[in-house]
PDB file of N, CA, C and O in Angstrom:
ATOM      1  N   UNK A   1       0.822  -1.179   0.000  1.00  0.00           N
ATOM      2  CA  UNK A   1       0.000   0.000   0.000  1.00  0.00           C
ATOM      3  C   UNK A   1       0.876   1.257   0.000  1.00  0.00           C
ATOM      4  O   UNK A   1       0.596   2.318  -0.558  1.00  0.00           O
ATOM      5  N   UNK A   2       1.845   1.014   0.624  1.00  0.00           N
ATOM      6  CA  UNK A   2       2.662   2.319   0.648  1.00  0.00           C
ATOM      7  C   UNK A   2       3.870   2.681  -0.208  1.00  0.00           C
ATOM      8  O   UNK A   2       4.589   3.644   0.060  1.00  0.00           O
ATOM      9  N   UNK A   3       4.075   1.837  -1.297  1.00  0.00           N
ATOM     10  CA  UNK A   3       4.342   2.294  -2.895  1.00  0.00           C
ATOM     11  C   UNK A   3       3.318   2.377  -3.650  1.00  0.00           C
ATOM     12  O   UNK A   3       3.556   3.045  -4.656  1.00  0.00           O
ATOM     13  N   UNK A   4       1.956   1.859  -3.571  1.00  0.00           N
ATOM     14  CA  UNK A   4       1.076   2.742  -4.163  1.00  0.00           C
ATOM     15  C   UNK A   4       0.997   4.313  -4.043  1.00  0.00           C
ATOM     16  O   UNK A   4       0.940   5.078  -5.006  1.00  0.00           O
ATOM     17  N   UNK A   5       1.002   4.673  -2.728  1.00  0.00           N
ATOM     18  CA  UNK A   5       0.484   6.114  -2.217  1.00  0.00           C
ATOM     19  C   UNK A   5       1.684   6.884  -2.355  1.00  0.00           C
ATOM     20  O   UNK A   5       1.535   8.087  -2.140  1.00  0.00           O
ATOM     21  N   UNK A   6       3.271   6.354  -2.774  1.00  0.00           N
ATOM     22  CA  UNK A   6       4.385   7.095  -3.000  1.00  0.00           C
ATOM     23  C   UNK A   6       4.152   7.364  -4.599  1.00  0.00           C
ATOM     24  O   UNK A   6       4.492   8.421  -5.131  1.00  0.00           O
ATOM     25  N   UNK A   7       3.361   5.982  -5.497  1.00  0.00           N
ATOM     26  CA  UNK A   7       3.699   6.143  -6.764  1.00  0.00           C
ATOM     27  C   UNK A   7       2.797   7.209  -6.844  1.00  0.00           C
ATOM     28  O   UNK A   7       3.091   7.932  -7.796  1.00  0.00           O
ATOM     29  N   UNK A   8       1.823   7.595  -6.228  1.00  0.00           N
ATOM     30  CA  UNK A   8       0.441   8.510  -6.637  1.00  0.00           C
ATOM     31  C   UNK A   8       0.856   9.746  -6.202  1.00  0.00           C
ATOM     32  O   UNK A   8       0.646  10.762  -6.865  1.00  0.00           O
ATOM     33  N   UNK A   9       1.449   9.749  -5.104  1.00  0.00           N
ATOM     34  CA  UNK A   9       2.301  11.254  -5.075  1.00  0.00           C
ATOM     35  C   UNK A   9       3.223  12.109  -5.972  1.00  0.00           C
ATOM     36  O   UNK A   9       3.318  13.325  -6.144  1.00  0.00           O
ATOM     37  N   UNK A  10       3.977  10.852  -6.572  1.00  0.00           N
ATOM     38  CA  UNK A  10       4.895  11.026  -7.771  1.00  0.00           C
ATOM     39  C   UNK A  10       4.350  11.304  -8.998  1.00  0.00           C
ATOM     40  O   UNK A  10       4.736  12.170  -9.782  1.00  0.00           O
ATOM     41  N   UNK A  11       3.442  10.540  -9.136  1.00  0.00           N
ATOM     42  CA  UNK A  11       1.948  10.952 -10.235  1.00  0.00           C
ATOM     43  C   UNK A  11       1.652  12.140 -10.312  1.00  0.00           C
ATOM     44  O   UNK A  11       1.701  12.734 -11.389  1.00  0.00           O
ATOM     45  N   UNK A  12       1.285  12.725  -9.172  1.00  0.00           N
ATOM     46  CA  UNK A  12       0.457  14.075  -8.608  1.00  0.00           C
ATOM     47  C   UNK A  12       1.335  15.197  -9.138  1.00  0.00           C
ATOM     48  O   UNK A  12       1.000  16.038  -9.972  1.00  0.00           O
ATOM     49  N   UNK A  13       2.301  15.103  -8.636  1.00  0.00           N
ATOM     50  CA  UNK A  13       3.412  16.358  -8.782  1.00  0.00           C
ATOM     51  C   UNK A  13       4.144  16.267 -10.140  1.00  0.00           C
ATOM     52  O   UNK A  13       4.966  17.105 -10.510  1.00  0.00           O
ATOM     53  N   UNK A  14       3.806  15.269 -10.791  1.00  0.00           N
ATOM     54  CA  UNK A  14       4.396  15.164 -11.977  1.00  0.00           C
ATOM     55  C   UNK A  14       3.414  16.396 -13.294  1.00  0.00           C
ATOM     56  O   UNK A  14       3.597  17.285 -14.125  1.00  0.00           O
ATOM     57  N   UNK A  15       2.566  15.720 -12.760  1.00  0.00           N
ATOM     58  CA  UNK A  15       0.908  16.327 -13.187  1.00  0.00           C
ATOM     59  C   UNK A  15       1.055  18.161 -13.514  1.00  0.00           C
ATOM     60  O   UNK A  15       1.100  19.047 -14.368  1.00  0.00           O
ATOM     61  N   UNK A  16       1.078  17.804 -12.002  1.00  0.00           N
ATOM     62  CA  UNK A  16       1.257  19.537 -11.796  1.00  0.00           C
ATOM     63  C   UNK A  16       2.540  19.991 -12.327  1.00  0.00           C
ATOM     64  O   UNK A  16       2.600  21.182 -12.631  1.00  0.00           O
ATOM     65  N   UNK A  17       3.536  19.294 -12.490  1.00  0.00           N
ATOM     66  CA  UNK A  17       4.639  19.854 -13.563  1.00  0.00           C
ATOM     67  C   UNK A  17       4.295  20.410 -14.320  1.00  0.00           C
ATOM     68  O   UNK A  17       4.353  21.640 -14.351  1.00  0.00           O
ATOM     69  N   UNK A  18       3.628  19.399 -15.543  1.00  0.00           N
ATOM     70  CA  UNK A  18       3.478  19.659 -16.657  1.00  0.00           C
ATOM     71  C   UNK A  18       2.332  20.735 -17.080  1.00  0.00           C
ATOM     72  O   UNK A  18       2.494  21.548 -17.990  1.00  0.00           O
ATOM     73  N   UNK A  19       1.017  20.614 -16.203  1.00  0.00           N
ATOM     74  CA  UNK A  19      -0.201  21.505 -16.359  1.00  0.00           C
ATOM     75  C   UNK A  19       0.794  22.775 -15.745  1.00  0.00           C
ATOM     76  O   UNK A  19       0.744  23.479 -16.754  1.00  0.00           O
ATOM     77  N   UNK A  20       1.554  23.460 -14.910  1.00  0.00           N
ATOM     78  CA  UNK A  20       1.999  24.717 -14.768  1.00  0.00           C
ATOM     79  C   UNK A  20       2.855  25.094 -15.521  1.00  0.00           C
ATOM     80  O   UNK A  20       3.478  26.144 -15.361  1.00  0.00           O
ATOM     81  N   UNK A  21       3.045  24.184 -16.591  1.00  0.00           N
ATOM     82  CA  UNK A  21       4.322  24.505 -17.781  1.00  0.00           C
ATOM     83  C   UNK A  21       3.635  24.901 -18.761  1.00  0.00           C
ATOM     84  O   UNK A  21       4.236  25.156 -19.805  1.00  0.00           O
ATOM     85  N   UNK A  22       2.013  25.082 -18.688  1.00  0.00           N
ATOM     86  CA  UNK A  22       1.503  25.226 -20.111  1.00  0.00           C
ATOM     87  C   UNK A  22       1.254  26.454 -19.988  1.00  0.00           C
ATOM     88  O   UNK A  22       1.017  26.961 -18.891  1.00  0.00           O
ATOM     89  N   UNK A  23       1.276  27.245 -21.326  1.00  0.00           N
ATOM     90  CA  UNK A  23       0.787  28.710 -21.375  1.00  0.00           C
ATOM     91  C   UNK A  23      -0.495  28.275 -22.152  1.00  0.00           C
ATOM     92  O   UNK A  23      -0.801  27.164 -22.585  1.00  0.00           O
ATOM     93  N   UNK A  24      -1.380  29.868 -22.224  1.00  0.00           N
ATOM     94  CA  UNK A  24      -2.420  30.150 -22.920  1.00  0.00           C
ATOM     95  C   UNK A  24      -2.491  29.865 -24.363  1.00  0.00           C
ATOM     96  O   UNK A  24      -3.566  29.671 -24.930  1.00  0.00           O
ATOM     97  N   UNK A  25      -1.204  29.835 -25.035  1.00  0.00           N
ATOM     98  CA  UNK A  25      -1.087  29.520 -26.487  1.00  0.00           C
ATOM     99  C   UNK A  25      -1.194  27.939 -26.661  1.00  0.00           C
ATOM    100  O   UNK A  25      -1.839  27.520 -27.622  1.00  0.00           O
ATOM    101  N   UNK A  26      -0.572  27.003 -25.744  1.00  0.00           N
ATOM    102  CA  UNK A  26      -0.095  25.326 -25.393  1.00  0.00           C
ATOM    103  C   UNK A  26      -1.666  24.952 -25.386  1.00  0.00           C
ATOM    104  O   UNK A  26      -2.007  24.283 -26.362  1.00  0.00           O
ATOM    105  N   UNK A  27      -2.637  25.251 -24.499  1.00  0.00           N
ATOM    106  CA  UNK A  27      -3.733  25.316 -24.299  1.00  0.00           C
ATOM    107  C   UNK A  27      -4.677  25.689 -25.749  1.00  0.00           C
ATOM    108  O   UNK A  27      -5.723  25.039 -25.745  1.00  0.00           O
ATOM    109  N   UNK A  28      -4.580  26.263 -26.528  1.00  0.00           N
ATOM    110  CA  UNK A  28      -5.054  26.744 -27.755  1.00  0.00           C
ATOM    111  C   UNK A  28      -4.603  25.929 -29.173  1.00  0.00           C
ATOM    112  O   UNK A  28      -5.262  25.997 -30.210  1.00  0.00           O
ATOM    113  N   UNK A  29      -3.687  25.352 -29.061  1.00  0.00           N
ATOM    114  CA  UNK A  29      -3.071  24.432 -29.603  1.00  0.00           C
ATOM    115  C   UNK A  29      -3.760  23.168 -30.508  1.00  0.00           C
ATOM    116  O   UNK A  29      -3.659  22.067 -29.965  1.00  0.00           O
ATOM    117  N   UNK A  30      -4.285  23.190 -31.509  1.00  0.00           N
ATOM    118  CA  UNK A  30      -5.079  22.200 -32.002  1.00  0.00           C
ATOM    119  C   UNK A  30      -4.257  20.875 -31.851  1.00  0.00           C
ATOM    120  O   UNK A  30      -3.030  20.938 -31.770  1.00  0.00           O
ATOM    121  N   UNK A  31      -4.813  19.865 -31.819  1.00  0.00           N
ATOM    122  CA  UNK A  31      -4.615  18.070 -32.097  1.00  0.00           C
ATOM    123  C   UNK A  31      -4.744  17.829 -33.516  1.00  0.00           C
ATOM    124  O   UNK A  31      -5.537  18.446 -34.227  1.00  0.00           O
ATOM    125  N   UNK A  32      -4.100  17.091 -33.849  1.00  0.00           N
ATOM    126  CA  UNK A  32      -3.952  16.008 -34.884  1.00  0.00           C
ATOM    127  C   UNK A  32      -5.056  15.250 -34.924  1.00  0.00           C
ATOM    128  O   UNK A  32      -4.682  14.123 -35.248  1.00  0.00           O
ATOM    129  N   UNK A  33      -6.507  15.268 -34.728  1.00  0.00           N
ATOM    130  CA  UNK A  33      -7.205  14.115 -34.675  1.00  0.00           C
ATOM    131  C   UNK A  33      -8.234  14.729 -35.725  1.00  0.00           C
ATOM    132  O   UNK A  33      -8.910  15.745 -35.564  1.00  0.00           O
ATOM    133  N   UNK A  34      -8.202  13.817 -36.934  1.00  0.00           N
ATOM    134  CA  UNK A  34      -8.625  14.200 -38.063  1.00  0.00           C
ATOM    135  C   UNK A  34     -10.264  13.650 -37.929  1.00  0.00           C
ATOM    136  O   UNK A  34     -11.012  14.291 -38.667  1.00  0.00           O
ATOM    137  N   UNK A  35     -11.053  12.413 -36.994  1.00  0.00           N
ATOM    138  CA  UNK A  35     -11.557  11.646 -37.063  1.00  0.00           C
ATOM    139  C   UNK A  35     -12.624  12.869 -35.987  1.00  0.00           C
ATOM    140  O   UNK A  35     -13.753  12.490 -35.678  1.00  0.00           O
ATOM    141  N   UNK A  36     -12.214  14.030 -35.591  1.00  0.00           N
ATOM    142  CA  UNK A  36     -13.172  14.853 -34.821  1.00  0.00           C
ATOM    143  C   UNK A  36     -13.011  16.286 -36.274  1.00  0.00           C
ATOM    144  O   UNK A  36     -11.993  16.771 -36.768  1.00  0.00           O
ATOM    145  N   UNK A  37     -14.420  16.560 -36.547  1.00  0.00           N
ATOM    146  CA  UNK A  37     -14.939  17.443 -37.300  1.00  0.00           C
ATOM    147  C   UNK A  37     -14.751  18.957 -37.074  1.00  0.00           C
ATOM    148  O   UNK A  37     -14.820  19.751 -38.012  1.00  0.00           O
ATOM    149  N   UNK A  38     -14.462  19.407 -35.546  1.00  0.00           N
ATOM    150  CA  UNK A  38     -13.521  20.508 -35.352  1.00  0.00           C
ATOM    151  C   UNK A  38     -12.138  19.940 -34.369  1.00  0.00           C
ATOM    152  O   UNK A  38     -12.139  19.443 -33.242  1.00  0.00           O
ATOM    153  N   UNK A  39     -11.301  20.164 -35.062  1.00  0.00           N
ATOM    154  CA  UNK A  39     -10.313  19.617 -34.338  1.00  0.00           C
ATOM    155  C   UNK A  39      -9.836  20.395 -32.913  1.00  0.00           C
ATOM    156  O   UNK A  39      -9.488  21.560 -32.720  1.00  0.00           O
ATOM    157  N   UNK A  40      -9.963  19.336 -32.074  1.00  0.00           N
ATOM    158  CA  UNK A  40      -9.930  19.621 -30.439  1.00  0.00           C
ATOM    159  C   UNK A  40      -8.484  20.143 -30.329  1.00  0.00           C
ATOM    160  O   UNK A  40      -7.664  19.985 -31.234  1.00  0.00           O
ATOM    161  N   UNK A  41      -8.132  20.973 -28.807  1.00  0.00           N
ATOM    162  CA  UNK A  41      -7.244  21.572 -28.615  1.00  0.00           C
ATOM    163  C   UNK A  41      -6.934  20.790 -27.229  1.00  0.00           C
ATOM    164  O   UNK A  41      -7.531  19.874 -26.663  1.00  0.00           O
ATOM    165  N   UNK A  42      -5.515  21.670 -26.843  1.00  0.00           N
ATOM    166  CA  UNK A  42      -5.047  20.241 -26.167  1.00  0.00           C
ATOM    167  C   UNK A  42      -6.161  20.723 -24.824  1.00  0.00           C
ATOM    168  O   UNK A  42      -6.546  19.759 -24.163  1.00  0.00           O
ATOM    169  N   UNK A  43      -6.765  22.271 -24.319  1.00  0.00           N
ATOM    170  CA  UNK A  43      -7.171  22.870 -23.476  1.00  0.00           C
ATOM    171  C   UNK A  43      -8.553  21.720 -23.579  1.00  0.00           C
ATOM    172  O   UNK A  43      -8.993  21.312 -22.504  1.00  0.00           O
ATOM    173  N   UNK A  44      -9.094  21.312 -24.652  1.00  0.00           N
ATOM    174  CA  UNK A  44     -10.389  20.212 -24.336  1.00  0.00           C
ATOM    175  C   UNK A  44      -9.938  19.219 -23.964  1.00  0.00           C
ATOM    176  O   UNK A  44     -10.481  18.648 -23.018  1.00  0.00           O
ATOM    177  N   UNK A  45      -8.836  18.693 -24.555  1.00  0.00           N
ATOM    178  CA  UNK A  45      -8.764  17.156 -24.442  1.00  0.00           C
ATOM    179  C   UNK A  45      -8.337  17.071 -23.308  1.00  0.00           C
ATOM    180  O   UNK A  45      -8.012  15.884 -23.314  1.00  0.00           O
ATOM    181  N   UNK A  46      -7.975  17.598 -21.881  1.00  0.00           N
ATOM    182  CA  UNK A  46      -7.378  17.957 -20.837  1.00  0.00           C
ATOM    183  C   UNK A  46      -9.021  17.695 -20.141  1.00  0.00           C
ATOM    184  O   UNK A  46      -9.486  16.741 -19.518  1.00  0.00           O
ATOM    185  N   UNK A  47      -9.534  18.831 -20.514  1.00  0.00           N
ATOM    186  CA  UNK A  47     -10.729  18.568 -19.810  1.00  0.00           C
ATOM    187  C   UNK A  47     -11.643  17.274 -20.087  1.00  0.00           C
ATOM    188  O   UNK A  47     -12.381  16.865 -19.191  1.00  0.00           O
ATOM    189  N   UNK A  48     -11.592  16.692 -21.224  1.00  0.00           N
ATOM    190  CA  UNK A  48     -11.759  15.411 -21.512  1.00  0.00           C
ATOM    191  C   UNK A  48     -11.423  14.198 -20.693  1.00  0.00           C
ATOM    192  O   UNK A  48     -12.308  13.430 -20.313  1.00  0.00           O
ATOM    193  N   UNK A  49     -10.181  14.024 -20.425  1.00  0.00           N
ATOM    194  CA  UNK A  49      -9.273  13.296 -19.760  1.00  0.00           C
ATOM    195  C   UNK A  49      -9.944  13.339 -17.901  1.00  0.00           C
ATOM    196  O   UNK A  49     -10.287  12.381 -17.208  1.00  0.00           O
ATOM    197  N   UNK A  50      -9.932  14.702 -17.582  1.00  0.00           N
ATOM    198  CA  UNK A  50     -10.425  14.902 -16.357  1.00  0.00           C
ATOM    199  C   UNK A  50     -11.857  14.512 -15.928  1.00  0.00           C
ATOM    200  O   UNK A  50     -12.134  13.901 -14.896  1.00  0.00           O
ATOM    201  N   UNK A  51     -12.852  15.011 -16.995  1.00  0.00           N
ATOM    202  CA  UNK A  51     -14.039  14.529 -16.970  1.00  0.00           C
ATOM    203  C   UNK A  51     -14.196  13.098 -16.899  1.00  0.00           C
ATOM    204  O   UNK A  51     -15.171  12.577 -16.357  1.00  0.00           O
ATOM    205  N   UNK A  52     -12.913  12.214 -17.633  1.00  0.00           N
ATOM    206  CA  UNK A  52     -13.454  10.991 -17.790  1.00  0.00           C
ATOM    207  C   UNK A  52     -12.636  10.230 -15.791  1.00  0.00           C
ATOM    208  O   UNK A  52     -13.073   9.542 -14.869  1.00  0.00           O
ATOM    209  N   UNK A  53     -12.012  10.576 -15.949  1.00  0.00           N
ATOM    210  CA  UNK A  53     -11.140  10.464 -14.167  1.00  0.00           C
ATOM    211  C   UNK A  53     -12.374  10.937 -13.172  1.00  0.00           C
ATOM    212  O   UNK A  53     -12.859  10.065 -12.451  1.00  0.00           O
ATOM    213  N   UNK A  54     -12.849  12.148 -13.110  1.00  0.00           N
ATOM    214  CA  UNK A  54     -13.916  11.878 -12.348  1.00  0.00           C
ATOM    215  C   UNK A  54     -15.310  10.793 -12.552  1.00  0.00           C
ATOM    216  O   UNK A  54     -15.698   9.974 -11.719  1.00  0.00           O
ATOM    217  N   UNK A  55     -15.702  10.969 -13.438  1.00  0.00           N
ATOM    218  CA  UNK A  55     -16.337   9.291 -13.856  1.00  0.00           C
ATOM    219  C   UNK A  55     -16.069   7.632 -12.795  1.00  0.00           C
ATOM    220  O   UNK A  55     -16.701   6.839 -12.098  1.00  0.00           O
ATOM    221  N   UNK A  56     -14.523   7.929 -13.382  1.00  0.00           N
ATOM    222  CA  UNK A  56     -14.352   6.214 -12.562  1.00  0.00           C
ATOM    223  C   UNK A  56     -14.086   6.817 -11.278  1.00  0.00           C
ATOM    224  O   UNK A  56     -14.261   5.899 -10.476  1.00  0.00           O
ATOM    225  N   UNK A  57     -13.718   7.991 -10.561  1.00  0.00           N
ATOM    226  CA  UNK A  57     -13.555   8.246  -9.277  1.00  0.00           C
ATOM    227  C   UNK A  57     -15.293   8.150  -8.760  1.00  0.00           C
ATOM    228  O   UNK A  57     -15.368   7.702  -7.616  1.00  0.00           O
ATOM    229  N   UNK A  58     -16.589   8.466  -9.350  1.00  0.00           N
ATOM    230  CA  UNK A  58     -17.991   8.126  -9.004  1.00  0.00           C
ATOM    231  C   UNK A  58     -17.868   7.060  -9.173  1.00  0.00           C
ATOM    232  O   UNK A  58     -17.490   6.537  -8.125  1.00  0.00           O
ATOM    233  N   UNK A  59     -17.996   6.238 -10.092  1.00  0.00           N
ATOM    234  CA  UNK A  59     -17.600   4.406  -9.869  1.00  0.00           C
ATOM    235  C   UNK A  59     -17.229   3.754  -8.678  1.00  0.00           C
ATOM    236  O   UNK A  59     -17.861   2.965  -7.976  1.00  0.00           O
ATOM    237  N   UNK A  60     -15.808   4.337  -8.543  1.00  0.00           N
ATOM    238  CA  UNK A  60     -15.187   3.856  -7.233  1.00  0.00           C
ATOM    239  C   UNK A  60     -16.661   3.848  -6.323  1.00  0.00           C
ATOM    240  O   UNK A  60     -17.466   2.964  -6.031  1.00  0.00           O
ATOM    241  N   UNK A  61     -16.558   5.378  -6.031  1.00  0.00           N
ATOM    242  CA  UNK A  61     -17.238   5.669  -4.542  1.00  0.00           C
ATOM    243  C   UNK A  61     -18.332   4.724  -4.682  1.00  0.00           C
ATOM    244  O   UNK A  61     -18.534   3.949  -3.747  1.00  0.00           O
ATOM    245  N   UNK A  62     -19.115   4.675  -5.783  1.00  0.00           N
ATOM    246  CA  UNK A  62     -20.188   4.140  -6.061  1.00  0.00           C
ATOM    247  C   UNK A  62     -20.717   2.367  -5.511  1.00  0.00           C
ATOM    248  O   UNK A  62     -21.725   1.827  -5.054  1.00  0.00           O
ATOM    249  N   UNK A  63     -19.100   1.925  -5.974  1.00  0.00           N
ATOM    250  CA  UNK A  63     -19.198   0.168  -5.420  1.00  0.00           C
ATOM    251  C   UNK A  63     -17.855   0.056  -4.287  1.00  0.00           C
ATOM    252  O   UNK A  63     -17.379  -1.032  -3.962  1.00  0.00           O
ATOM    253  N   UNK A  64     -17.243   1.665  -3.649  1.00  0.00           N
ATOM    254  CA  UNK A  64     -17.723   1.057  -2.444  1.00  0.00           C
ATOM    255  C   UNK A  64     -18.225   1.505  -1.120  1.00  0.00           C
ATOM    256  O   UNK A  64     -17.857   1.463   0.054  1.00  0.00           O
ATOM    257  N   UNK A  65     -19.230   1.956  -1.821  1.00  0.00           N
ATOM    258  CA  UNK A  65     -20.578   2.281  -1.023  1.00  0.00           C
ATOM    259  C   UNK A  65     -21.581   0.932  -1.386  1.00  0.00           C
ATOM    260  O   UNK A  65     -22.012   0.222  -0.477  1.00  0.00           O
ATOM    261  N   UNK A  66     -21.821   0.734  -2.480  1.00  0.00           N
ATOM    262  CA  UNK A  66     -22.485  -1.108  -2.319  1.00  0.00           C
ATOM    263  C   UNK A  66     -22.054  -1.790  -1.918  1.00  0.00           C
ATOM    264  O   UNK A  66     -22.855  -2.670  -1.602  1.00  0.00           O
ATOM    265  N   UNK A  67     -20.179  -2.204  -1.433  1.00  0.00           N
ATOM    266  CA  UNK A  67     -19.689  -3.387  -1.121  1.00  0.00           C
ATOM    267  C   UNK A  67     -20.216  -2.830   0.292  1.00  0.00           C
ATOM    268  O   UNK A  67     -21.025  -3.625   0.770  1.00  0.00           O
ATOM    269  N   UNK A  68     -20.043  -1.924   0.945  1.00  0.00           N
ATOM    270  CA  UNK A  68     -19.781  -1.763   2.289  1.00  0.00           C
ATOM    271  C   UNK A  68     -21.001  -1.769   3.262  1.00  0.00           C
ATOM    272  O   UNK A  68     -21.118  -1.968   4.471  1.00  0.00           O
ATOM    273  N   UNK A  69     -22.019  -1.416   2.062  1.00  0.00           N
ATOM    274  CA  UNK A  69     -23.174  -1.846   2.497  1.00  0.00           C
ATOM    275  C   UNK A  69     -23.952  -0.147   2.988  1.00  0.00           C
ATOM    276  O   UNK A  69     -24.953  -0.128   3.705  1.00  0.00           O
ATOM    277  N   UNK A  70     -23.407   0.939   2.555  1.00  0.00           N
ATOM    278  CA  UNK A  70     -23.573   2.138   2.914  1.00  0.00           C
ATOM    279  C   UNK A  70     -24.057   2.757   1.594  1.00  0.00           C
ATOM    280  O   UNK A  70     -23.553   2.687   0.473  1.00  0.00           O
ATOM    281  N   UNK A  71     -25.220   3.410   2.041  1.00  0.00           N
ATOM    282  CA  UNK A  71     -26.282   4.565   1.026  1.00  0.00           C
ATOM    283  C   UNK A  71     -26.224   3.457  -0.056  1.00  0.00           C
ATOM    284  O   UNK A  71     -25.780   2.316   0.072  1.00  0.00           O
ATOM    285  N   UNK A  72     -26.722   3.991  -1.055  1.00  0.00           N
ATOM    286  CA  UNK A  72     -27.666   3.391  -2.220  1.00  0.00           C
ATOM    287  C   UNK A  72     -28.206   2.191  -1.791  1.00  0.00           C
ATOM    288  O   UNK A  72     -27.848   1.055  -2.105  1.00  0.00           O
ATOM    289  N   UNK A  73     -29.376   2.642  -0.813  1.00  0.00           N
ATOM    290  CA  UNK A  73     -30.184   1.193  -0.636  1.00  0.00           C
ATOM    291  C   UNK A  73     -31.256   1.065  -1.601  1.00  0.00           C
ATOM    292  O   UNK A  73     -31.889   2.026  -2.040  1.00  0.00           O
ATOM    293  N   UNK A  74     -31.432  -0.067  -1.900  1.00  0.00           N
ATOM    294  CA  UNK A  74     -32.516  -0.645  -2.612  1.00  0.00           C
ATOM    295  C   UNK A  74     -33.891  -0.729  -1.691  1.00  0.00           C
ATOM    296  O   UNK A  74     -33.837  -1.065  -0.509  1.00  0.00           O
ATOM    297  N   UNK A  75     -34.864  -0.459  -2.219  1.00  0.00           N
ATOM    298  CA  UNK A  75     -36.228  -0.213  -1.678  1.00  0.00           C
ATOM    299  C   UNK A  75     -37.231  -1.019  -2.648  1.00  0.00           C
ATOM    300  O   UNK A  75     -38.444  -0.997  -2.438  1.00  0.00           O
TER     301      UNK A  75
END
């Protein structure tokens, strides 16, 4: 457990490296992804990425709050 919570720290601050290295132009920056009809910038696909991380972080909470037997009761 406690090289998990070192690797996630290392994760964290890595993170924040790179997101405080970006300027307003980095952010404005179109993608290469020909297969989207306006091509996304890296400032969406960021928020993309995040949107989809909170997702499985509701998941998590979600089953384990069913394993544990806490809120979402069935009626």
């Amino acid at each position: 457990m406690k090289a998990l919570v070192e690797y996630l720290r290392a994760d964290l601050e890595r993170i924040n490296e790179y997101l405080n290295s970006l300027s307003a132009s980095d952010l404005d920056r179109e993608l290469d992804e020909p297969e989207f009809q306006s091509l996304p910038t890296v400032g969406v696909r960021l928020v993309s990425i995040l949107d989809d991380t909170l997702q499985h972080a509701g998941q998590s909470a979600y089953l384990q709050g069913l394993l544990k037997g806490k809120g979402w009761q069935s009626f």
